[in-house]
C-alpha positions as CSV (number, residue, x, y, z in Angstrom):
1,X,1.5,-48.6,44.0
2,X,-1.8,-47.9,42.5
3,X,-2.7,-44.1,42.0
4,X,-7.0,-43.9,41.4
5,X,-8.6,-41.6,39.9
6,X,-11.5,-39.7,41.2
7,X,-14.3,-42.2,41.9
8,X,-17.2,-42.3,40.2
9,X,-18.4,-44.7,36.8
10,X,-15.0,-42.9,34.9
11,X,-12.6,-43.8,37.6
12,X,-9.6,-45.0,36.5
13,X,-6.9,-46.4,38.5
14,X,-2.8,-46.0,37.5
15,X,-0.7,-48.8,38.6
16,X,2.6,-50.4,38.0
17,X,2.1,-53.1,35.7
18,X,3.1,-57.1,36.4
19,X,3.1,-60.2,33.9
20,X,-0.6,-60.8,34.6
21,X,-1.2,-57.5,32.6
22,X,1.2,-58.7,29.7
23,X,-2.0,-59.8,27.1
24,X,-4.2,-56.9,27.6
25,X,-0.8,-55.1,26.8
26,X,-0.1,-56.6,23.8
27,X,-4.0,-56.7,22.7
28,X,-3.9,-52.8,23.4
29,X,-0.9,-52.5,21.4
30,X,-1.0,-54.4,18.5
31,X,-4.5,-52.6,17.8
32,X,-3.8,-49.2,18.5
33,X,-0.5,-49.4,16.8
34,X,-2.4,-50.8,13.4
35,X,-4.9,-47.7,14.3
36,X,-1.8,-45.4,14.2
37,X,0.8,-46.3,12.5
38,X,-0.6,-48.5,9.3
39,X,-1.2,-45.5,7.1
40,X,2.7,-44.2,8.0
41,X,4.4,-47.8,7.8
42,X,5.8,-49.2,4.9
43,X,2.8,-50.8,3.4
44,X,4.1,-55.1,3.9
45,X,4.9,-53.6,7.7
46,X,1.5,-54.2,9.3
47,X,1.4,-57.6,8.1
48,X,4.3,-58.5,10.2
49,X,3.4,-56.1,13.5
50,X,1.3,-59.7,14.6
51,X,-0.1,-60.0,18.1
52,X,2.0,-63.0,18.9
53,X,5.0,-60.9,18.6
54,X,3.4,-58.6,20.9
55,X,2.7,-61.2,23.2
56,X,6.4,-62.0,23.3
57,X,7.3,-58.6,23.1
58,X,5.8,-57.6,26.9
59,X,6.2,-60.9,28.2
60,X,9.8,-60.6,28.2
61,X,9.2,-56.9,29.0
62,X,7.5,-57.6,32.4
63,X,9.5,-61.1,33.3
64,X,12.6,-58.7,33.9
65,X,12.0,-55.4,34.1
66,X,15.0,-54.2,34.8
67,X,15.6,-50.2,34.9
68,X,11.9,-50.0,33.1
69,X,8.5,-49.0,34.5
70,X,5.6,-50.0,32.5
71,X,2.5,-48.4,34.3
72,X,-1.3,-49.1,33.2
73,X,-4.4,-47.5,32.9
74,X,-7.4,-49.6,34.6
75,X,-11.1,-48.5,34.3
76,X,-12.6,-51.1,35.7
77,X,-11.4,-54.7,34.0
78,X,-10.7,-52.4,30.6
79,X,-7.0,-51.9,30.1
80,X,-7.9,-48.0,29.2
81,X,-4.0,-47.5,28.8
82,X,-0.4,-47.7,29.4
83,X,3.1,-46.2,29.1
84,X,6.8,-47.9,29.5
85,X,10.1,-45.4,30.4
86,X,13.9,-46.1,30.8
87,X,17.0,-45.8,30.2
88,X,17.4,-43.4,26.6
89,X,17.4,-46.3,24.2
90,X,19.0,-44.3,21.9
91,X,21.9,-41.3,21.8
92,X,19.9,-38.5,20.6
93,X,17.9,-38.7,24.1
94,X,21.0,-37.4,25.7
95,X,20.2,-37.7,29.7
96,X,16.9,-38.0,28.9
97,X,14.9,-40.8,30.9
98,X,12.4,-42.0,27.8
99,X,9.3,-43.1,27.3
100,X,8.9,-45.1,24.6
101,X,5.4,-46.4,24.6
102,X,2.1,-44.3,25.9
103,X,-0.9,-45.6,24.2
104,X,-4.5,-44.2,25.6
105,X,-7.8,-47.1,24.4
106,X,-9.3,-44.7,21.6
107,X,-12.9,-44.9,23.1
108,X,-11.2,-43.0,26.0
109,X,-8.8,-40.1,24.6
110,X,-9.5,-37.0,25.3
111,X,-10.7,-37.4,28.6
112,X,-7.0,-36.6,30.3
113,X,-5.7,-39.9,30.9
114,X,-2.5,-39.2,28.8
115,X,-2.0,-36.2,30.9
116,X,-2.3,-38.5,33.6
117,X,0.0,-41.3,32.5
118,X,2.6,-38.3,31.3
119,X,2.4,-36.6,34.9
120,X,3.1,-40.4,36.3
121,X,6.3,-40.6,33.9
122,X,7.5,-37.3,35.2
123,X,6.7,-38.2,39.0
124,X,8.9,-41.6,38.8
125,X,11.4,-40.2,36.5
126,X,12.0,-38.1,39.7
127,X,12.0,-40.1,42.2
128,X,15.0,-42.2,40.4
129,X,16.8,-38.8,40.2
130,X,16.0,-38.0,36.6
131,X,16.1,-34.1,35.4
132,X,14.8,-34.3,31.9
133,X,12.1,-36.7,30.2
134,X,11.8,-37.4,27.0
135,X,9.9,-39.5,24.0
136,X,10.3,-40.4,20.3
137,X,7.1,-39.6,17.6
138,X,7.2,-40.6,14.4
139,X,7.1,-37.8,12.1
140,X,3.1,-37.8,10.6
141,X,1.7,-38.5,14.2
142,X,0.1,-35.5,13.8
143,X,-2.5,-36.2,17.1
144,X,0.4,-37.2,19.2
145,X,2.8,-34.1,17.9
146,X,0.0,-32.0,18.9
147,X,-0.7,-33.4,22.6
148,X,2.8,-33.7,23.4
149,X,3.4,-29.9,22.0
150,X,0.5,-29.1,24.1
151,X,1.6,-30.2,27.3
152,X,4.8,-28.7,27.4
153,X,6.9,-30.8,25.6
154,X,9.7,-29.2,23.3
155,X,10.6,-30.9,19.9
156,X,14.5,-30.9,20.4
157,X,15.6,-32.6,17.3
158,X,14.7,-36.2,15.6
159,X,16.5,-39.6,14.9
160,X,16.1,-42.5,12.1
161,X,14.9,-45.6,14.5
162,X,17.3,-48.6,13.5
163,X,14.4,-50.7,12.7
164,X,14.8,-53.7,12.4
165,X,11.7,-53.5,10.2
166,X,11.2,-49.6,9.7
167,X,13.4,-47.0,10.2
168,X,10.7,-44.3,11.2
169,X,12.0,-40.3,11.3
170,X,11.3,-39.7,14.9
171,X,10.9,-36.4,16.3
172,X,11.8,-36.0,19.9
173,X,10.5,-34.0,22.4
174,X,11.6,-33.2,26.1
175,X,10.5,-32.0,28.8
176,X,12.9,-29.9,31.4
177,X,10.6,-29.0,34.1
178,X,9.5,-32.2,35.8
179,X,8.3,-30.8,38.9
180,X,5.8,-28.6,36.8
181,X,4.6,-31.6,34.6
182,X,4.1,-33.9,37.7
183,X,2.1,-31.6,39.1
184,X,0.5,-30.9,35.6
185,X,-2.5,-33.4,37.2
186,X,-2.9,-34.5,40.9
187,X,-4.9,-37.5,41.3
């Protein structure tokens, strides 16, 4: 199902992702994650966060899917985004459907498309029946603290991620109202 945005030379289309997408996936990733998360990461980290394991990573991501939804962000042939939820991966989510990635292309923040992306999360958390939605930050985010705590989200509490390379304090924060947030932004 893809979900466009308004037309015009900024439209961009939502969609559900398939293996064809798994590269620009892992491109987006790997960079933005070095963008993010290098200055917060133990310093030999980065050096091991590679784009082949990426690569890997989302391959076997989007070969079986499973109970996850990985939806991206298109503006044109531009991966502008994307975002994967599931199952909590961990017990501090409680009941909490999670999403554990939502990355937004730099060049393009700011301009509502990880509104959009969150509105989407809460819109198919529904439809599988889900009450609460959730995500992990890692504590000195500060950009994402602030956009989550600005669109609702509640910081609830925070977990040590098992690694295996960095265990990362990670705040989570949940949203309750899922009919409010999906509507948040009607394409």
């Amino acid at each position: 199902m893809t979900t466009p945005a308004p037309s015009g030379p900024d439209a961009i289309a939502l969609r559900e992702a398939s293996r064809a997408d798994a590269e620009a996936i892992a491109r987006l990733h790997h960079d933005l994650w070095h963008e993010t998360y290098a200055a917060l990461a133990p310093p030999d980290l980065p050096a091991l966060m590679t784009l082949e394991a990426r690569r890997t990573r989302w391959r076997a991501i989007l070969d079986e899917p499973g109970q996850d939804l990985v939806m991206v962000a298109r503006a044109g042939d531009t991966l502008a985004g994307f975002m994967l939820m599931g199952p909590p991966s961990e017990p501090a989510f409680g009941a909490c459907c999670e999403i554990r990635h939502l990355f937004v292309r730099g060049t393009l923040q700011g301009r509502g498309l990880g509104r959009r992306l969150l509105a989407e999360a809460a819109r198919r958390a529904l439809d599988r029946g889900e009450t609460r939605l959730g995500l992990g930050v890692v504590d000195g985010n500060r950009g994402a603290i602030a956009f989550y705590t600005r669109l609702g989200g509640r910081m609830v509490g925070a977990y040590t991620d098992p690694g295996p390379r960095w265990r990362s304090r990670n705040l989570i924060f949940v949203w309750d109202d899922l009919p409010a947030l999906a509507a948040s932004v009607r394409d």
